[in-house]
C-alpha positions as CSV (number, residue, x, y, z in Angstrom):
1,X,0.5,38.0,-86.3
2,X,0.3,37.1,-82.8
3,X,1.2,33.4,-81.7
4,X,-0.8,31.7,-78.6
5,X,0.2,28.0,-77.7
6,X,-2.9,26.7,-75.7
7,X,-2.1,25.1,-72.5
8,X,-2.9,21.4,-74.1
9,X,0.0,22.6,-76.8
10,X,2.6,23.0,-74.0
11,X,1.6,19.9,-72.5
12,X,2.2,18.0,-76.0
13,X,5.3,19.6,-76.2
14,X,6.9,18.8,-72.8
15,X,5.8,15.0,-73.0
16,X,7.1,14.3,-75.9
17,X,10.2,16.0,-75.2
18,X,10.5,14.2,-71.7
19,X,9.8,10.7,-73.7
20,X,11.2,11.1,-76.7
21,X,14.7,12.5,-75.3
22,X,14.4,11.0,-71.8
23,X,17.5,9.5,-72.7
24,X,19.2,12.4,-74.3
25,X,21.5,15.3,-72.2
26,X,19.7,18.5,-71.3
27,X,21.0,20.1,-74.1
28,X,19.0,17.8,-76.8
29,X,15.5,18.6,-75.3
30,X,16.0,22.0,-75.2
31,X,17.5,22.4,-78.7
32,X,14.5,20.6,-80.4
33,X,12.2,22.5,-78.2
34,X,13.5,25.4,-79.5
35,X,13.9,24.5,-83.1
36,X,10.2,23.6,-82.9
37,X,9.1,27.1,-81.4
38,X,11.9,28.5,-84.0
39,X,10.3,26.5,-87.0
40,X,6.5,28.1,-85.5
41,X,7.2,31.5,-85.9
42,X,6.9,31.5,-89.6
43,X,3.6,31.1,-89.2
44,X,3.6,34.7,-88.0
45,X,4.8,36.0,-91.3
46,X,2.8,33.0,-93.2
47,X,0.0,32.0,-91.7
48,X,-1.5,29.6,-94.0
49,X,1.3,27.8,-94.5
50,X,0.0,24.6,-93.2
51,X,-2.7,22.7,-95.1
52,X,-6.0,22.5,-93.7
53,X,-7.0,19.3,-92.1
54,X,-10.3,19.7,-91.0
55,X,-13.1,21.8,-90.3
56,X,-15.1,22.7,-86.7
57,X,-17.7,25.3,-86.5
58,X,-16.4,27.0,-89.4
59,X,-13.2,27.1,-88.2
60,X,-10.7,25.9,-90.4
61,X,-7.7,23.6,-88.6
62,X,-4.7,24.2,-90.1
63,X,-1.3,21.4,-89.9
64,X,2.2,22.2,-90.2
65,X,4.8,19.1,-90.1
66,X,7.9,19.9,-88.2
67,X,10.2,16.2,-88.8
68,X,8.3,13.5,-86.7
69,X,5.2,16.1,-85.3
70,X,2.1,17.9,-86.4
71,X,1.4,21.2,-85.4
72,X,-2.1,21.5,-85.4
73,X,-3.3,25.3,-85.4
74,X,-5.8,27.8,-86.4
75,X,-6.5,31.2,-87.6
76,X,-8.5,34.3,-86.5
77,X,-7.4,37.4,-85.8
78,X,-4.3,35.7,-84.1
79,X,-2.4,32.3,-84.7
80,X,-3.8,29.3,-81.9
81,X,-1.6,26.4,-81.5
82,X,-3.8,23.6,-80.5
83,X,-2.0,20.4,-80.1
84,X,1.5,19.0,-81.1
85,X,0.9,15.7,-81.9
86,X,3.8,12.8,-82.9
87,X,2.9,11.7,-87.4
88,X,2.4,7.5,-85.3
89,X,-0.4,8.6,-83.1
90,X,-4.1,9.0,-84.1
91,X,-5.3,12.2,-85.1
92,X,-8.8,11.0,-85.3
93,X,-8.5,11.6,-80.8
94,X,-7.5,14.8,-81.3
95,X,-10.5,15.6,-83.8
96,X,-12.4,14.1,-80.8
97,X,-10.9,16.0,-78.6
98,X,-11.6,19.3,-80.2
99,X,-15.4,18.5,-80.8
100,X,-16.2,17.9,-77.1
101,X,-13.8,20.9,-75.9
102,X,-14.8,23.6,-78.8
């Protein structure tokens, strides 16, 4: 199965990269970016491997936990990788966010 990160899902990924390893070499940021996308393409082979978290419109968003970070995702003909949010920050935004951009 296909994979598509939306273009909020890169974003996620690039900030918390920058922040979280602002301090770090190069080569840190682009090793856990790459373990991250790695540990995503499972999902391809499994894709109901995350749980399901909530529901919109009958469409069923899915979580996978990779260390500190959700993966929050869904299902149709193709895998959609919504949002990569850090396990400290509010997921009750992000369900906002997806109601008013759905």
């Amino acid at each position: 199965m296909v994979i598509f990160w939306t273009d909020k899902a890169q974003k996620d990924v690039g900030e918390f990269v920058f922040n979280e390893y602002s301090n770090d070499v190069e080569n840190a940021r682009s090793s856990y970016m790459k373990s991250l996308i790695s540990y995503t393409l499972s999902l391809s082979d499994f894709p109901q491997l995350g749980r399901v978290i909530f529901c919109i419109q009958k469409i069923e968003i899915r979580q996978l936990i990779y260390k500190k970070h959700r993966i929050l995702y869904y299902i149709d003909d193709s895998i959609h990788i919504l949002s990569v949010l850090h396990t400290s920050r509010d997921i009750n935004k992000f369900f906002k966010y997806l109601k008013e951009n759905m």
